[in-house]
MARMIMAR-634273 format. One record per residue (C-alpha): x negated, z, y negated; residue number from 1. Coordinates in steps of 0.001 Angstrom, whole numbers, plus 500000, padded with zeros to 6 digits. Example, Ala and Ser with C-alpha at 12.3 -4.5 7.8 and 13.67 -1.06 7.14 Angstrom:
! residues 2
+--------+--------+--------+-----+
:      X :      Z :      Y :  nr :
+--------+--------+--------+-----+
: 487700 : 507800 : 504500 :   1 :
: 486330 : 507140 : 501060 :   2 :
+--------+--------+--------+-----+
END
This chain:
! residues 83
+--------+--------+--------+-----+
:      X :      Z :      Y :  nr :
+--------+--------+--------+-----+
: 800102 : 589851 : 659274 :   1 :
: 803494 : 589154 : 657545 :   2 :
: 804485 : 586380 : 655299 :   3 :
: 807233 : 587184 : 652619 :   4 :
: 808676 : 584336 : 650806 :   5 :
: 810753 : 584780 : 647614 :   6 :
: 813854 : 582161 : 646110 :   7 :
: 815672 : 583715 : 643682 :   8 :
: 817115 : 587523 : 644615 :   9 :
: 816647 : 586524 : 648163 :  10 :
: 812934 : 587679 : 650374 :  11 :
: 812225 : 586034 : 653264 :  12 :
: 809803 : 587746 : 655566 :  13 :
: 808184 : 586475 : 658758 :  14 :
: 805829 : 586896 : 660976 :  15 :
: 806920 : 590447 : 661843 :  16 :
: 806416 : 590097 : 665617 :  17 :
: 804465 : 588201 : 668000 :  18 :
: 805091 : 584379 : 669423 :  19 :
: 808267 : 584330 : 667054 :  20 :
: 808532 : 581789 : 663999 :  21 :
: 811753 : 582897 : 662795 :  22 :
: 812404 : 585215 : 659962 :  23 :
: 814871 : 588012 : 658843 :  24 :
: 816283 : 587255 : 655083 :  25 :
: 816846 : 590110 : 652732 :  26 :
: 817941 : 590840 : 648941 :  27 :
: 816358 : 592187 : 646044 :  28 :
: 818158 : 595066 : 644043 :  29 :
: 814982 : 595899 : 641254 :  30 :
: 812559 : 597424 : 643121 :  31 :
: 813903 : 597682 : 646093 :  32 :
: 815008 : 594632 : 649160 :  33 :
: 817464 : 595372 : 651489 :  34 :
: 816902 : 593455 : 654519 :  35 :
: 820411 : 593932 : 656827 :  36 :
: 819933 : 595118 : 660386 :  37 :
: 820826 : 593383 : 663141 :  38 :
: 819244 : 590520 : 662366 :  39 :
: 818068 : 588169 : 665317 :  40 :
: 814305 : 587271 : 665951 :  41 :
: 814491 : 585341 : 668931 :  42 :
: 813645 : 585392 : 672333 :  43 :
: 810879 : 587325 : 674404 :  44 :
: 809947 : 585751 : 677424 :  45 :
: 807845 : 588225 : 678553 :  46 :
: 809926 : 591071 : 678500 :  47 :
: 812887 : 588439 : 679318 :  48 :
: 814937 : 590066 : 676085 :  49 :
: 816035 : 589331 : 672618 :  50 :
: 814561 : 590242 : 669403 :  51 :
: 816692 : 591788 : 667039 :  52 :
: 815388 : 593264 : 662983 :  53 :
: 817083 : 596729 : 663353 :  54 :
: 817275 : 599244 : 660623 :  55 :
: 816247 : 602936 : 661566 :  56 :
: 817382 : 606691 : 660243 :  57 :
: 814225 : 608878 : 660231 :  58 :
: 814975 : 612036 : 661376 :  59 :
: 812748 : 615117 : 662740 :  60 :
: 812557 : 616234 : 666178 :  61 :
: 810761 : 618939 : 667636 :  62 :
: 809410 : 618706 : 671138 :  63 :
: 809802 : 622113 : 673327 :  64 :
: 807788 : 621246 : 676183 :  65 :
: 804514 : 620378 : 673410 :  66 :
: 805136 : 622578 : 671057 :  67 :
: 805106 : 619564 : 668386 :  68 :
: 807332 : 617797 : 665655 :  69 :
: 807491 : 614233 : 665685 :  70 :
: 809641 : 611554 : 663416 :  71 :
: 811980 : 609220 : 665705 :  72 :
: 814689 : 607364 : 664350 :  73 :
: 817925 : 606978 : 665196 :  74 :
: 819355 : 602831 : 665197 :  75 :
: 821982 : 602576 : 662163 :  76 :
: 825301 : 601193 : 662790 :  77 :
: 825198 : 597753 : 661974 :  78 :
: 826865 : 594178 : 662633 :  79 :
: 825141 : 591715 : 664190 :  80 :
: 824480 : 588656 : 661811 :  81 :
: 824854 : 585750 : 664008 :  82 :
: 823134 : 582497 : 663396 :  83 :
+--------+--------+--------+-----+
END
């Protein structure tokens, strides 16, 4: 389960992925936060990667081979916010 923290216009949510006690900081614009992408998490040492909050673009795709639409999403260009 997430935590979201508020201070002001800024939201602070954590808890967004497994073994990982950082958190990715976003603003609020009315009813609406805007959390940046690109955003690091952290380490995985399982996978032996890093964790990075990235935004998506939905978009539609439709799958020839079964006959079925599906939503992927494409990663938006972003800049790395480095800590």
């Amino acid at each position: 389960m997430a935590k979201v923290g508020f201070s002001g216009d800024k939201v602070y949510l954590s808890n967004i992925y497994a073994n990982t006690s950082s958190c990715v900081v976003g603003t609020r614009q009315g009813n609406t936060v805007n959390f940046p992408s690109g955003q690091y998490l952290g380490a995985n040492s399982y996978y032996k990667s890093h964790l990075y909050f990235m935004g998506v673009t939905p978009c539609t795709v439709y799958d020839p081979v079964y006959e079925e639409t599906y939503t992927d999403g494409t990663i938006k260009n972003t800049k790395l916010i480095k800590h």
